[in-house]
N, CA, C, O and CB atoms as a CASP TS submission, in Angstrom:
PFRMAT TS
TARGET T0000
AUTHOR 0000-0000-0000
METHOD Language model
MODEL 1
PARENT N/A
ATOM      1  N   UNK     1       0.847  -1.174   0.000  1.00  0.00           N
ATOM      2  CA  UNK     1       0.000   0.000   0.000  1.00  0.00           C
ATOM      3  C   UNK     1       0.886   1.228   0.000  1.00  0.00           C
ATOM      4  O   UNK     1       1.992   1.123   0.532  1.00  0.00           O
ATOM      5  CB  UNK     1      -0.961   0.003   1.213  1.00  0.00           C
ATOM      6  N   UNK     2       0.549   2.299  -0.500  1.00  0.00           N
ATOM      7  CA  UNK     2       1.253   3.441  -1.026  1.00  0.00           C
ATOM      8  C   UNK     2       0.570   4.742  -0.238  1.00  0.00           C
ATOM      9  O   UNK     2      -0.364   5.394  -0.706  1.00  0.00           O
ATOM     10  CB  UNK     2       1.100   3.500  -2.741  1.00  0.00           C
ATOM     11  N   UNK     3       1.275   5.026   1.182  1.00  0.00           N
ATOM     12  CA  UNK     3       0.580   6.224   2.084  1.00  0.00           C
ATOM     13  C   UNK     3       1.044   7.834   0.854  1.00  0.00           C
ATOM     14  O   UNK     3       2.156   8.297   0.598  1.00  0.00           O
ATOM     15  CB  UNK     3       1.638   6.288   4.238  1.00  0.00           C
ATOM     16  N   UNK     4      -0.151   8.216   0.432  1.00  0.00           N
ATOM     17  CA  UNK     4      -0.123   9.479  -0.418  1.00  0.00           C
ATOM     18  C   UNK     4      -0.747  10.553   0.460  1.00  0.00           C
ATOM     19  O   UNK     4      -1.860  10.468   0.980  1.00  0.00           O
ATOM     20  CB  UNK     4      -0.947   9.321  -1.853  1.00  0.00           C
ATOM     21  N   UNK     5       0.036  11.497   0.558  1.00  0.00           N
ATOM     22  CA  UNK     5      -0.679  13.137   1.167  1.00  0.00           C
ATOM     23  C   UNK     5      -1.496  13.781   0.441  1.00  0.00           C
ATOM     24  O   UNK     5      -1.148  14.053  -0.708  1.00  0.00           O
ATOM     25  CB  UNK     5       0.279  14.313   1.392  1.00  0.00           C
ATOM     26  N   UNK     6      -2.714  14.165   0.894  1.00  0.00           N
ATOM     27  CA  UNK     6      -3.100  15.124  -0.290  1.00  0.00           C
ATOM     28  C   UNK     6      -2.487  16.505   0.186  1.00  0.00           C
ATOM     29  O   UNK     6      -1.482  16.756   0.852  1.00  0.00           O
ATOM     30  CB  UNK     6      -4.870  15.239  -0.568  1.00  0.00           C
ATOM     31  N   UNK     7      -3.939  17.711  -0.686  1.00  0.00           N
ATOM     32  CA  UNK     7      -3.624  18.843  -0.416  1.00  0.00           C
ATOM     33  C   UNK     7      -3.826  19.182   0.968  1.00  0.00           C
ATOM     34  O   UNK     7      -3.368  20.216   1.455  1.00  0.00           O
ATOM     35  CB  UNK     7      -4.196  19.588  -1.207  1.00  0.00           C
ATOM     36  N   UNK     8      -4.895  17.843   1.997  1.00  0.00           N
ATOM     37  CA  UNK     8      -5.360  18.667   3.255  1.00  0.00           C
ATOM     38  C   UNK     8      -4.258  18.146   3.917  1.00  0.00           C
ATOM     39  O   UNK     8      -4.380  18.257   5.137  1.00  0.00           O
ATOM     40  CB  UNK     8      -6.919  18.430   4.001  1.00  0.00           C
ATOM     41  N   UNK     9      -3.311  17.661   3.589  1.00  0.00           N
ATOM     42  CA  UNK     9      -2.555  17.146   4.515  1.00  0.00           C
ATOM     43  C   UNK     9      -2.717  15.836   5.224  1.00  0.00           C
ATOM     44  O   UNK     9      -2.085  15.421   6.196  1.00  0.00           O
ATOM     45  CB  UNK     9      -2.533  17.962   5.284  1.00  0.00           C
ATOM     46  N   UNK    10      -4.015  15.070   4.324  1.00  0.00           N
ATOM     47  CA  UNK    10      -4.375  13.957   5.365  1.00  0.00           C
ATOM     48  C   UNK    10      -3.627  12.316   4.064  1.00  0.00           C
ATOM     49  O   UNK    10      -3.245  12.238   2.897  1.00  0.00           O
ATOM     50  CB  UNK    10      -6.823  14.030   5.831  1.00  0.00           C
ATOM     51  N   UNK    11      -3.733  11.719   4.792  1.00  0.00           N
ATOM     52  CA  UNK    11      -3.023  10.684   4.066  1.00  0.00           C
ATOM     53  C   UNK    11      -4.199   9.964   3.510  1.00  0.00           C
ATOM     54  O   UNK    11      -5.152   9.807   4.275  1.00  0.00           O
ATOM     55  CB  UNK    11      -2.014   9.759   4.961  1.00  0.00           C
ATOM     56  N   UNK    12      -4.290   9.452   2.170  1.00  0.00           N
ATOM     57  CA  UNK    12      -4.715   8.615   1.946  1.00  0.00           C
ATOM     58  C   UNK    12      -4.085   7.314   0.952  1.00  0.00           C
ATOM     59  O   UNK    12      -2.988   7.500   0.426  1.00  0.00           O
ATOM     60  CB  UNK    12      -5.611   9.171   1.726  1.00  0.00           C
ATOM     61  N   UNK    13      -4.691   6.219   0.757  1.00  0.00           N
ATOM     62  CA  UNK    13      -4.183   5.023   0.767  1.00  0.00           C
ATOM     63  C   UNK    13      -4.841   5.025  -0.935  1.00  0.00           C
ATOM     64  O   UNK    13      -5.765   5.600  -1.510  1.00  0.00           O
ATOM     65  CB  UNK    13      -4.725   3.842   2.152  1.00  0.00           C
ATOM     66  N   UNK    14      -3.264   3.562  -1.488  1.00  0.00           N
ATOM     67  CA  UNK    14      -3.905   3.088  -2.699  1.00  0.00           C
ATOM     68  C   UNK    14      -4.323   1.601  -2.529  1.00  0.00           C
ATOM     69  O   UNK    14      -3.834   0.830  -1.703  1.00  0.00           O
ATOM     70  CB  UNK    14      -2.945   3.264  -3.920  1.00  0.00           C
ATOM     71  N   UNK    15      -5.556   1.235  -3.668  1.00  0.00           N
ATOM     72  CA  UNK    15      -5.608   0.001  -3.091  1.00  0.00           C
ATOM     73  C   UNK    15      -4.384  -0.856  -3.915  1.00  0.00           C
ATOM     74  O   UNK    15      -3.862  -0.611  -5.003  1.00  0.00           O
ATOM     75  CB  UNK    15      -7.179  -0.624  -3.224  1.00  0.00           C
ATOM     76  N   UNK    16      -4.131  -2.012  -2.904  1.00  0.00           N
ATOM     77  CA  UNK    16      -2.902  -2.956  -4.125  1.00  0.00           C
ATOM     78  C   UNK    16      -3.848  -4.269  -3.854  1.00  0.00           C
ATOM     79  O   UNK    16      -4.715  -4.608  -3.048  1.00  0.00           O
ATOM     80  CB  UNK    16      -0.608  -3.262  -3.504  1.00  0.00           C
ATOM     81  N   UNK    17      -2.938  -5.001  -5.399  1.00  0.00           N
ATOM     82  CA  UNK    17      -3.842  -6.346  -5.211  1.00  0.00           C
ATOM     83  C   UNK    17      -3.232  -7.089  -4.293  1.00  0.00           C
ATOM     84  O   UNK    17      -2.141  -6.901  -3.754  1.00  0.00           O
ATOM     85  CB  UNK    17      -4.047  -7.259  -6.470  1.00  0.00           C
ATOM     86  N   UNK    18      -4.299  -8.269  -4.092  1.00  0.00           N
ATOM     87  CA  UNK    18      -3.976  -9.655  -3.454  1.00  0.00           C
ATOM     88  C   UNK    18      -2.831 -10.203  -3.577  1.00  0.00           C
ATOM     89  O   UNK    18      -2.976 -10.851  -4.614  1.00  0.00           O
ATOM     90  CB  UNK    18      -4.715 -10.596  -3.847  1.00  0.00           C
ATOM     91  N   UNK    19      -1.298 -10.463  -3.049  1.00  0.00           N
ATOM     92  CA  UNK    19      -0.539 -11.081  -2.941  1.00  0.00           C
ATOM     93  C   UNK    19      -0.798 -12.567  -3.100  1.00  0.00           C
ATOM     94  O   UNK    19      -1.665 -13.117  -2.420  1.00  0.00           O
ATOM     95  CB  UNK    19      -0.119 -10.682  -2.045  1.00  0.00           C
ATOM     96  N   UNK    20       0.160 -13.427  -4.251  1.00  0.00           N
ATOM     97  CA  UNK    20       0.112 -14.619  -3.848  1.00  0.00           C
ATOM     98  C   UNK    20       0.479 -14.915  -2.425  1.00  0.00           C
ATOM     99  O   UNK    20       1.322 -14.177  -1.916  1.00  0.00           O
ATOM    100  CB  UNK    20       0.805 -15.263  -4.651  1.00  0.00           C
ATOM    101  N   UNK    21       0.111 -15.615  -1.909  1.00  0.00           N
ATOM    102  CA  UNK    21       0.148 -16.711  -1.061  1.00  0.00           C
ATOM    103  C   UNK    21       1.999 -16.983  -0.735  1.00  0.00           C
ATOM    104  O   UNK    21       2.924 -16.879  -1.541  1.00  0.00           O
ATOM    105  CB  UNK    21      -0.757 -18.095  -1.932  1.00  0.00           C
ATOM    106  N   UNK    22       2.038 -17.297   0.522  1.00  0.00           N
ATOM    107  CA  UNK    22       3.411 -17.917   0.604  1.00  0.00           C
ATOM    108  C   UNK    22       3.307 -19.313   1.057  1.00  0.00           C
ATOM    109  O   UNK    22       4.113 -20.099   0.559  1.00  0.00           O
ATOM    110  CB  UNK    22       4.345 -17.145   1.560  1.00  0.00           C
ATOM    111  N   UNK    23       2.561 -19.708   1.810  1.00  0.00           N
ATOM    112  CA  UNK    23       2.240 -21.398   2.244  1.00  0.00           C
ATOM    113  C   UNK    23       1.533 -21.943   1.259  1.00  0.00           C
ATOM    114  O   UNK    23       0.481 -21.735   0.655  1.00  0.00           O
ATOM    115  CB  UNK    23       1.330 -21.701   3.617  1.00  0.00           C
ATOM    116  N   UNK    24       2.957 -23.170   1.274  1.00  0.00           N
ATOM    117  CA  UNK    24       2.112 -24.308   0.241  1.00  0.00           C
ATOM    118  C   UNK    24       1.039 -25.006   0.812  1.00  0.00           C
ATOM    119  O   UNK    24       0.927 -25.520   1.925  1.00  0.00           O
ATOM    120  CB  UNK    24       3.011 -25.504  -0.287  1.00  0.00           C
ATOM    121  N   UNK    25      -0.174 -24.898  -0.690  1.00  0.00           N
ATOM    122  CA  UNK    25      -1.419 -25.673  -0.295  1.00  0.00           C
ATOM    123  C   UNK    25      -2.508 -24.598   0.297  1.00  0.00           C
ATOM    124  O   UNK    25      -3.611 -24.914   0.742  1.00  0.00           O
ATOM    125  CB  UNK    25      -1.022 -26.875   0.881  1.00  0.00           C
ATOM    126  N   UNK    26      -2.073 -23.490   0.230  1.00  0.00           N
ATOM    127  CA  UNK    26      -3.388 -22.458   0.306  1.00  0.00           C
ATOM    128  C   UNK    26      -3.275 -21.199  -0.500  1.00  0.00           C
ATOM    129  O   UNK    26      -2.291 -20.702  -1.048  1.00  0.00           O
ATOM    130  CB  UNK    26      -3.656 -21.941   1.817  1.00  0.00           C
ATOM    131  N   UNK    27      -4.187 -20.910  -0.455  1.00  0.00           N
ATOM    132  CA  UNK    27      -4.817 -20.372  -2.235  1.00  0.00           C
ATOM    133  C   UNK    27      -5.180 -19.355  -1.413  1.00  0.00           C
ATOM    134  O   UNK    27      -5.380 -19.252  -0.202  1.00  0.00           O
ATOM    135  CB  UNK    27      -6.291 -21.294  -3.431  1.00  0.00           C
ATOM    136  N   UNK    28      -5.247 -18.084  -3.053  1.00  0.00           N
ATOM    137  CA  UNK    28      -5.407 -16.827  -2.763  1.00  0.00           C
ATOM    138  C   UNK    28      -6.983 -16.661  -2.360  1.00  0.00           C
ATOM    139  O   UNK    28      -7.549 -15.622  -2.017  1.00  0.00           O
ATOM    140  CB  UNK    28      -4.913 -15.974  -3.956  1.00  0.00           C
ATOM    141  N   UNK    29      -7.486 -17.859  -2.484  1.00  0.00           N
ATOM    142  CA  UNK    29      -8.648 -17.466  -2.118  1.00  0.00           C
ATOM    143  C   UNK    29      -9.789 -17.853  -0.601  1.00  0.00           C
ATOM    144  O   UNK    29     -10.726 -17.369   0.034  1.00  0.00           O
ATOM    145  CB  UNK    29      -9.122 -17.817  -3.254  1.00  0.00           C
ATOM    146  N   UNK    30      -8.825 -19.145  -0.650  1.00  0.00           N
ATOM    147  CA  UNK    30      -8.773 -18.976   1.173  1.00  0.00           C
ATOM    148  C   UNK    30      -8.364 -17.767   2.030  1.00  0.00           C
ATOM    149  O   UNK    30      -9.008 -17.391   3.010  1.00  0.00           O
ATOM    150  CB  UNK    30      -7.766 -19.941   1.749  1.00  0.00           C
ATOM    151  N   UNK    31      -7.167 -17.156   1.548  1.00  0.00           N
ATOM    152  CA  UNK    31      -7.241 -15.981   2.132  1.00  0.00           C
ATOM    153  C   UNK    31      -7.602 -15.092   2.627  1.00  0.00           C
ATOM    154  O   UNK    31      -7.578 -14.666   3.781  1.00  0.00           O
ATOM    155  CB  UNK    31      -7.125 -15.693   1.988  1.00  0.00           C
ATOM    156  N   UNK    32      -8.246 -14.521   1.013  1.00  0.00           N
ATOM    157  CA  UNK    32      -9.300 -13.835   0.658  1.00  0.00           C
ATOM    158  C   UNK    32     -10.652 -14.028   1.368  1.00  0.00           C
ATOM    159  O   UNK    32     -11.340 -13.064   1.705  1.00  0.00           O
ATOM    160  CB  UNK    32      -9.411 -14.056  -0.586  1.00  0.00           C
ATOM    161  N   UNK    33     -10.918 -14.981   1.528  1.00  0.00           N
ATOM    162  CA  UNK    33     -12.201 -15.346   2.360  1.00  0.00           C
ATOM    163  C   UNK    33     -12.126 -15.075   4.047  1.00  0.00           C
ATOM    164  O   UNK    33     -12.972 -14.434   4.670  1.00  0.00           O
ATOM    165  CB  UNK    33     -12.478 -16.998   2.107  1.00  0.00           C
ATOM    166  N   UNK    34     -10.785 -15.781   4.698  1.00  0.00           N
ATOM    167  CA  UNK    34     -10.209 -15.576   5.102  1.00  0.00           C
ATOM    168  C   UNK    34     -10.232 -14.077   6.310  1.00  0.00           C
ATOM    169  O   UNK    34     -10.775 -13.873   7.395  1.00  0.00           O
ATOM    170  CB  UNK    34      -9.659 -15.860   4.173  1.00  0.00           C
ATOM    171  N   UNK    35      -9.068 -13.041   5.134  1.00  0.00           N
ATOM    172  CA  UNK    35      -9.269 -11.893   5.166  1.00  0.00           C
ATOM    173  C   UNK    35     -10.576 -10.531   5.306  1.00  0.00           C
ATOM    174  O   UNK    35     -10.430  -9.332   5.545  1.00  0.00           O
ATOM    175  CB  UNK    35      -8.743 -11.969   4.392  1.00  0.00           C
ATOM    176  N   UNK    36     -11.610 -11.203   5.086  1.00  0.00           N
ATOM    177  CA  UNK    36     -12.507 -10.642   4.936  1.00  0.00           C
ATOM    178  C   UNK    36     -13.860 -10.936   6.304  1.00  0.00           C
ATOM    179  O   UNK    36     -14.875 -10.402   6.750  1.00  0.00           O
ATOM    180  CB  UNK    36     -12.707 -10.998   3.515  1.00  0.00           C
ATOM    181  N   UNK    37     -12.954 -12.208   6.517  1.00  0.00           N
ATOM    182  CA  UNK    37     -14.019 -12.033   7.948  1.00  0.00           C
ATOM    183  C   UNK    37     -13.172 -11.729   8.760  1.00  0.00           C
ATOM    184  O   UNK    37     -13.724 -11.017   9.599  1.00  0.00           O
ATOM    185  CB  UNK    37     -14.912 -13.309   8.596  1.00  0.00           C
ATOM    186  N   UNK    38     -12.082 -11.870   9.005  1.00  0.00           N
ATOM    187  CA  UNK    38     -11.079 -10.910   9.741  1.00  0.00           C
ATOM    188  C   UNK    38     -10.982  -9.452  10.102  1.00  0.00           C
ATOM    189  O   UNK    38     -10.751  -9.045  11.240  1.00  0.00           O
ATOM    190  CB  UNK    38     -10.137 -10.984   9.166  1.00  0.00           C
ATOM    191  N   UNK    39     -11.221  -8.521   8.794  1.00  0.00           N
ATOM    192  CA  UNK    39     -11.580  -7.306   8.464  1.00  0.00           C
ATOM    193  C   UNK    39     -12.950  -7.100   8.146  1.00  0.00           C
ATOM    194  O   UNK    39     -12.831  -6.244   7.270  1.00  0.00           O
ATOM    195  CB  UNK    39     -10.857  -6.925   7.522  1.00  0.00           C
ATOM    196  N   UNK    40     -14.106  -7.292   8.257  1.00  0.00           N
ATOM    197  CA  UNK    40     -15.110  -6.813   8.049  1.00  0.00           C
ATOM    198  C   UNK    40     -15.915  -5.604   8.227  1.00  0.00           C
ATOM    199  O   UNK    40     -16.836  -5.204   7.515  1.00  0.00           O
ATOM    200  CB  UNK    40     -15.440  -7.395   8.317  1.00  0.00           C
ATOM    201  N   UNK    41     -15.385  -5.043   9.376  1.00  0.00           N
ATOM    202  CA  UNK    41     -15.491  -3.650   9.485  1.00  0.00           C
ATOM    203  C   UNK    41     -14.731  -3.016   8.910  1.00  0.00           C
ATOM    204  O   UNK    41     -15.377  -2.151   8.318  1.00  0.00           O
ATOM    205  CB  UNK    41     -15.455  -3.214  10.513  1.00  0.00           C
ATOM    206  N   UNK    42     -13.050  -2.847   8.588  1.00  0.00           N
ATOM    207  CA  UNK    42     -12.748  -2.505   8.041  1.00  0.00           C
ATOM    208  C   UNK    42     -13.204  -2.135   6.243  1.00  0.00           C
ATOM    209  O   UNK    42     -13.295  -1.061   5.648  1.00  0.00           O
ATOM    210  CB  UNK    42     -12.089  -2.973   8.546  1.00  0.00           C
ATOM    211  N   UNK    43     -13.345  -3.087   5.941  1.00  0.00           N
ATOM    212  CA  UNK    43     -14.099  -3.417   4.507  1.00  0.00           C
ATOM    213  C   UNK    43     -15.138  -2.518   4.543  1.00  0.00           C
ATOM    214  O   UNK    43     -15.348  -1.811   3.558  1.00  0.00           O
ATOM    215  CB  UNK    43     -14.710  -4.975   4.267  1.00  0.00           C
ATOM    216  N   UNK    44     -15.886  -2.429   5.625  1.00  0.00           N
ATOM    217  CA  UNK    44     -17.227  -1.708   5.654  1.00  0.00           C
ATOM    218  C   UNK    44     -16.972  -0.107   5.340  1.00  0.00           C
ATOM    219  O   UNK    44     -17.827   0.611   4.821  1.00  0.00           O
ATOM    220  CB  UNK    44     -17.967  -1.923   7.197  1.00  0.00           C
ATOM    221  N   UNK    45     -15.836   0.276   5.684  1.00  0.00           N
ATOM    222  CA  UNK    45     -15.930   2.061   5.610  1.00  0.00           C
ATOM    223  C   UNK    45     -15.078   1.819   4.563  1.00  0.00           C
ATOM    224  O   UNK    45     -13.947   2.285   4.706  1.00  0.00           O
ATOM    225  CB  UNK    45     -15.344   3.299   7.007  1.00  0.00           C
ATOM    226  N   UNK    46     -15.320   1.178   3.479  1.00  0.00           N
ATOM    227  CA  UNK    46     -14.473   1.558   1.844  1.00  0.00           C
ATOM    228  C   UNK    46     -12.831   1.754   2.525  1.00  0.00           C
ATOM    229  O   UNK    46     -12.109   2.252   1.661  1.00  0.00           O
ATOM    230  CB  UNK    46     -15.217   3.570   0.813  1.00  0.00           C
ATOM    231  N   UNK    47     -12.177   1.526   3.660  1.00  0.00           N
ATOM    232  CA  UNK    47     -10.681   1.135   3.514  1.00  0.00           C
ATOM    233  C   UNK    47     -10.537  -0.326   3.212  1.00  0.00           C
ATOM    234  O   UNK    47     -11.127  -1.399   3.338  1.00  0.00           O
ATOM    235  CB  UNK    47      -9.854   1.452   4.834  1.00  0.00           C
ATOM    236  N   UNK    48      -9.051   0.400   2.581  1.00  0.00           N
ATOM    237  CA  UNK    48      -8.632  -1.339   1.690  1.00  0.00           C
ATOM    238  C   UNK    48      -7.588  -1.414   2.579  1.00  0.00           C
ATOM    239  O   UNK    48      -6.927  -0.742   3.370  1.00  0.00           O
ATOM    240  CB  UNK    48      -8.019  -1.527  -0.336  1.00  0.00           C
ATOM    241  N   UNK    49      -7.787  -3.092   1.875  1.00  0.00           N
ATOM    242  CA  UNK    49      -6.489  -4.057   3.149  1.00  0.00           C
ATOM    243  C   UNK    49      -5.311  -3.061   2.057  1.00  0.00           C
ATOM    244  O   UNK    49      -5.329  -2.458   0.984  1.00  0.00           O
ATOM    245  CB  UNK    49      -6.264  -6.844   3.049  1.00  0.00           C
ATOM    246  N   UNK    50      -4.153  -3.471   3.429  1.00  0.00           N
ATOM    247  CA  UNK    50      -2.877  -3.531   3.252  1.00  0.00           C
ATOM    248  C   UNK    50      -2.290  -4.479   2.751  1.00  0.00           C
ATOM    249  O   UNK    50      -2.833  -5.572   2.591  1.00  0.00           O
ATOM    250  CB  UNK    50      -2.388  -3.364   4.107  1.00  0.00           C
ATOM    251  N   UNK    51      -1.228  -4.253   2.458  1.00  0.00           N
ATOM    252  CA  UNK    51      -0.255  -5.791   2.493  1.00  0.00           C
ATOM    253  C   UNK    51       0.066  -6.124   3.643  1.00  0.00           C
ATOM    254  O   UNK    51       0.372  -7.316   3.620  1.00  0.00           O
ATOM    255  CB  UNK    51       1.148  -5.839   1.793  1.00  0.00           C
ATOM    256  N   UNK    52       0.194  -5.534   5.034  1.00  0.00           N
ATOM    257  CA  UNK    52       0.526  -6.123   6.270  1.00  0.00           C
ATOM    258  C   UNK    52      -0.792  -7.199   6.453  1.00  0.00           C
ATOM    259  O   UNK    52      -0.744  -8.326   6.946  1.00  0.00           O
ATOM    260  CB  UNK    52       0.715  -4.890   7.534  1.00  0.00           C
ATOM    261  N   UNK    53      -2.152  -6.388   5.819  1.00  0.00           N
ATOM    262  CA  UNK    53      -3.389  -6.849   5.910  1.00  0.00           C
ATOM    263  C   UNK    53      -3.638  -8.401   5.608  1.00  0.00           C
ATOM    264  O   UNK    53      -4.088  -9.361   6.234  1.00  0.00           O
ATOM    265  CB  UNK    53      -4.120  -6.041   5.074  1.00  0.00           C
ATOM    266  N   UNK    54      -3.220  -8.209   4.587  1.00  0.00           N
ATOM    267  CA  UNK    54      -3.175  -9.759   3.424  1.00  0.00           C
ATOM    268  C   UNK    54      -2.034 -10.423   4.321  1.00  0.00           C
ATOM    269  O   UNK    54      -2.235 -11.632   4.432  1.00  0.00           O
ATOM    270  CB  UNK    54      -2.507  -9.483   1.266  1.00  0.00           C
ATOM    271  N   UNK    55      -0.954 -10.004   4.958  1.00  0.00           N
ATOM    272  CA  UNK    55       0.364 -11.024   5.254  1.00  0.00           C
ATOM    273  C   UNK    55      -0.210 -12.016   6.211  1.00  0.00           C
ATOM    274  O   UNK    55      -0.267 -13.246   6.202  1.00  0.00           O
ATOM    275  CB  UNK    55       1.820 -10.232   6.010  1.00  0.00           C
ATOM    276  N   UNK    56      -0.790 -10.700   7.390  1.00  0.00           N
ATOM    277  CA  UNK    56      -1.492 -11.980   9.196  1.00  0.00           C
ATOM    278  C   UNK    56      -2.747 -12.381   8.187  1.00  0.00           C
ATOM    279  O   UNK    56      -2.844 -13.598   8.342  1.00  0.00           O
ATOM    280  CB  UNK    56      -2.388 -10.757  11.539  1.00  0.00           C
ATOM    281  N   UNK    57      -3.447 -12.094   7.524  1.00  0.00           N
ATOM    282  CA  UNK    57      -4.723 -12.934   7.357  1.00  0.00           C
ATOM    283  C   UNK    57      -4.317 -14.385   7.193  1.00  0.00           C
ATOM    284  O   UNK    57      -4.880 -15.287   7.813  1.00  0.00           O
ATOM    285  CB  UNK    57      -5.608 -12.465   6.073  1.00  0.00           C
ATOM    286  N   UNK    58      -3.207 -14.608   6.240  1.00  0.00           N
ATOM    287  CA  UNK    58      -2.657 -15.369   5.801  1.00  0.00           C
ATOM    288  C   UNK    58      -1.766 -16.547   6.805  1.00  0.00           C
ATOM    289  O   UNK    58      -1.531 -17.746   6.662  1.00  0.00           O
ATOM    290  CB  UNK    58      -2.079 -14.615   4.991  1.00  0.00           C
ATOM    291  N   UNK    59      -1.437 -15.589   7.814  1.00  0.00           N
ATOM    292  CA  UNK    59      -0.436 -16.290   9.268  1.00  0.00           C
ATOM    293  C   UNK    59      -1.807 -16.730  10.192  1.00  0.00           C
ATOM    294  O   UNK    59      -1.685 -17.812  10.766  1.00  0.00           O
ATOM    295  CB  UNK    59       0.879 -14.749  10.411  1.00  0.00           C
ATOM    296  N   UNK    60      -2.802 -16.173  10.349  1.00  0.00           N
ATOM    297  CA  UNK    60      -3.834 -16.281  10.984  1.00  0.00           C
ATOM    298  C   UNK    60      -4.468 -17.491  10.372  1.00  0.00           C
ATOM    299  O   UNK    60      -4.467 -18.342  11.262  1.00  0.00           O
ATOM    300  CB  UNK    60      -4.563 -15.087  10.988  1.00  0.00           C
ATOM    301  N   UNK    61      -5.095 -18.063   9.116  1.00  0.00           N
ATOM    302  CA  UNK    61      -5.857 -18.322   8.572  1.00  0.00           C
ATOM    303  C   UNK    61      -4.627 -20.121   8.688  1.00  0.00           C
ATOM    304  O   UNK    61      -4.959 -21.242   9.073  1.00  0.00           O
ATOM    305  CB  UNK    61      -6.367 -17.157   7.216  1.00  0.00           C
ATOM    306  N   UNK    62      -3.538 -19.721   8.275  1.00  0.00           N
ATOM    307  CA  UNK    62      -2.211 -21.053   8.548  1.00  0.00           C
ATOM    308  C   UNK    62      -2.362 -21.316  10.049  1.00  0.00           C
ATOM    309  O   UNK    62      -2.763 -22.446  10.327  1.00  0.00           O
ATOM    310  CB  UNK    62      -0.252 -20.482   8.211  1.00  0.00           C
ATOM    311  N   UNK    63      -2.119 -20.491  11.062  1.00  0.00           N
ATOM    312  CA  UNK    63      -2.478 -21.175  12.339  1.00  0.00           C
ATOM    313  C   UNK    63      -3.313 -22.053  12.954  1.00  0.00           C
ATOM    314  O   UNK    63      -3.034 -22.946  13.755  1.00  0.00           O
ATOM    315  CB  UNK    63      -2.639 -20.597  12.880  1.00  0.00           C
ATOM    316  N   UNK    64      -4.938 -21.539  12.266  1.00  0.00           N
ATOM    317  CA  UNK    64      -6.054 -22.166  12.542  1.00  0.00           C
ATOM    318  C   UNK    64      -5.842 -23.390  11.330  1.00  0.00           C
ATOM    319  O   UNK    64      -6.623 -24.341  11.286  1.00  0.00           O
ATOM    320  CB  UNK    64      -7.442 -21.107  12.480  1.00  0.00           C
ATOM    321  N   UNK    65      -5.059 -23.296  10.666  1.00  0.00           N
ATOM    322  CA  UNK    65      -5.571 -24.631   9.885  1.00  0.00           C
ATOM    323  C   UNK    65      -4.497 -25.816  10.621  1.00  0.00           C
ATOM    324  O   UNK    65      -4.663 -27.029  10.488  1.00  0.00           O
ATOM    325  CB  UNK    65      -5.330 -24.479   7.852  1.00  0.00           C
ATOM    326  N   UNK    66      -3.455 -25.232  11.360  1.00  0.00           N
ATOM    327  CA  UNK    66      -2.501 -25.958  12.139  1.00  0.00           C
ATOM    328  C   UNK    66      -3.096 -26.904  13.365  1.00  0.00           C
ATOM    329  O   UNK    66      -3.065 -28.134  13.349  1.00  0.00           O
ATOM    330  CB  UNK    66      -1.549 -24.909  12.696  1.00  0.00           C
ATOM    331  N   UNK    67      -3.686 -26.023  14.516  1.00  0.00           N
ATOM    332  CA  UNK    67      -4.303 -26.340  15.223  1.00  0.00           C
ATOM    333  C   UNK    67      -5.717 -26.881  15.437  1.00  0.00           C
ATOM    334  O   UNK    67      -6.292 -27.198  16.478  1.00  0.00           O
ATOM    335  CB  UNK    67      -4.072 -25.721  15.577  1.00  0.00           C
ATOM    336  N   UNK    68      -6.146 -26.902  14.067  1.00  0.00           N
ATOM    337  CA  UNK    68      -7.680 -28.035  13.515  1.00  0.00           C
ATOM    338  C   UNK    68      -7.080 -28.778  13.188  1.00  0.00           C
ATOM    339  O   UNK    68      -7.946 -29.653  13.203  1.00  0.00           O
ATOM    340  CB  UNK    68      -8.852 -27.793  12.318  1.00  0.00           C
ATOM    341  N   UNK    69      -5.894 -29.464  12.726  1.00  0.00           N
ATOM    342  CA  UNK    69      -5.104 -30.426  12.111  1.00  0.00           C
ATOM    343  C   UNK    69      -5.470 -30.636  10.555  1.00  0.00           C
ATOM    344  O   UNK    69      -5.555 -31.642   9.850  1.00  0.00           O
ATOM    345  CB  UNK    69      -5.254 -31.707  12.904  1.00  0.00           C
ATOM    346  N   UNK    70      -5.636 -29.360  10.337  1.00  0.00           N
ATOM    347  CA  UNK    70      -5.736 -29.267   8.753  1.00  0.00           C
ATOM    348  C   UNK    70      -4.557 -29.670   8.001  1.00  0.00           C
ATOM    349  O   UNK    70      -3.567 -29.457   8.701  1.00  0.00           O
ATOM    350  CB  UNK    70      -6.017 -27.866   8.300  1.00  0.00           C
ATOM    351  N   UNK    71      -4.284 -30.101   7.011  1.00  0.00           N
ATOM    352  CA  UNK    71      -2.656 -30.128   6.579  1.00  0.00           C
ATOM    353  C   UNK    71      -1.968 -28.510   6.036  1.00  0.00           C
ATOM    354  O   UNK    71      -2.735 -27.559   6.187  1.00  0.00           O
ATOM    355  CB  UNK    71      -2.519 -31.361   5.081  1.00  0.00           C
ATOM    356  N   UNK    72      -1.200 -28.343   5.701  1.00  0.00           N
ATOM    357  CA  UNK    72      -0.756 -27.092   5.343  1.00  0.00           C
ATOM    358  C   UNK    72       0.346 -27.182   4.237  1.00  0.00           C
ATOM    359  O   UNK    72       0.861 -26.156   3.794  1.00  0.00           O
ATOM    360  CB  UNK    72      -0.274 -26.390   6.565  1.00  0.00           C
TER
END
């Protein structure tokens, strides 16, 4: 994500896409799904994820599949 100033001085954000994935065996769209119940309020006032956003959804979403004994 790209913090831009405007003229008021206030920052605003660009959106970037979805990062592949770094763990093998899960998809951008587990993530994505993922990510979105994670952030849902966020989502709600038109801010977009980050890439820090997308990184824990992703560490979050691998944990729980660790500790259900999902494979990974």
């Amino acid at each position: 994500m790209k913090d831009q100033t405007n003229r008021t001085g206030q920052h605003t954000h660009e959106r970037i896409e979805q990062p592949q994935p770094f763990t093998p065996a899960v998809t951008k769209t587990m993530v994505r799904e993922h990510a979105f119940a994670l952030y849902r309020d966020k989502l709600n006032h038109d801010q977009p994820l980050t890439l820090e956003d997308w990184v824990l959804a992703e560490k979050d979403l691998v944990k729980e599949m660790q500790t259900s004994g999902l494979p990974t």
